[in-house]
N, C-alpha and C positions, 0 to 999 in steps of 0.2 A: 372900733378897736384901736386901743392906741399902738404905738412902737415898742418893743419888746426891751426889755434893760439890754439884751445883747444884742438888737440890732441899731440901740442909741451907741452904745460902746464902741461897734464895731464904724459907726458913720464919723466920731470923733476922729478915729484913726484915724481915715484912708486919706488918699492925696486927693489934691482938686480934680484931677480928670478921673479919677474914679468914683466921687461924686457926680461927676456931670455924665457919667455912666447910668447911674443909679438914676437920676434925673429925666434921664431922658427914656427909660428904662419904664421906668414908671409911667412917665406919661401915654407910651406906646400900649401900656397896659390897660389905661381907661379907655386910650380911642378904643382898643379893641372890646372893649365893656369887658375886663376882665377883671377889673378893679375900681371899688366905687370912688367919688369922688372927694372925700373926707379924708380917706387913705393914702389917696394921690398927694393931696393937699399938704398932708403931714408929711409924706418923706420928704418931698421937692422940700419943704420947711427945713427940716431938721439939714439936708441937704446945704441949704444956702444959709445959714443959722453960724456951721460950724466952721 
C-alpha cells in the first residue's frame, strides 16, 4: 500500500528532526512486526528523499 497524498504532504513539511522521528518510528514498528517491510521501506524513503 503506497503513502497517502496527505501523509506525502504532511513529510514534505516537517523539519529534519521530525523526520528522523518518523524514521526511526517506523523502524521500531517492523522490529516489532507491526509493519511490513515494503512499508517501512517507503517512509524511511520518502523520509530521506525530502
Amino acid at each position: 500500500m503506497a503513502l497517502s497524498k496527505r501523509a506525502r504532504a504532511r513529510l514534505k513539511i516537517m523539519s529534519a528532526s521530525e523526520k528522523a522521528a518518523v524514521k526511526k518510528s517506523a523502524k521500531l514498528l517492523f522490529d516489532s512486526e507491526l509493519m511490513g517491510v515494503k512499508r517501512m521501506r517507503e517512509i524511511v524513503r520518502w523520509a530521506e528523499k525530502r
